[in-house]
C-alpha positions, 0 to 999 in steps of 0.5 A: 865880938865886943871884946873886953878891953882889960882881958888879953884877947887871946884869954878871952878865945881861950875862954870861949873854946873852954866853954865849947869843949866844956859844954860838948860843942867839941867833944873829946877826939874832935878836932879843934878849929885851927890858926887861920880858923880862929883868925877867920872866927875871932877876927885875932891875928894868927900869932893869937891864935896859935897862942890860944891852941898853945894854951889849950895844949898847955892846960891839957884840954888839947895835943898837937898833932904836927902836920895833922891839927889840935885835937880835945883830949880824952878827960878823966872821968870824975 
């Protein structure tokens, strides 16, 4: 991954899932890749990727379901 020195790292996987989910690659109801997934993929450590998972809550693209995993949410339509 050639990562871009002046972006946080955990913005740029943010971006990345952003798009999958944005482009269907996880459409609504999927479940997300988790910590040690995103570690494995992305080569971050895995505080990052729970960072990453957090924001994608946070934004409302994904919700946590403890014990279970990171699940796309269901978007309004437009």
């Amino acid at each position: 991954m050639d990562w871009k020195p002046d972006i946080p790292r955990w913005q740029q996987v943010y971006e990345i899932i952003e798009a999958r989910i944005a482009d269907g690659t996880y459409p609504p109801g999927e479940q997300l890749p988790g910590v040690l997934a995103l570690h494995a993929e992305f080569g971050i450590a895995q505080m990052t990727a729970r960072r990453v998972l957090s924001e994608l809550r946070d934004a409302g693209l994904a919700q946590m379901q403890p014990g279970i995993g990171t699940f796309v949410t269901e978007l309004p339509k437009p």
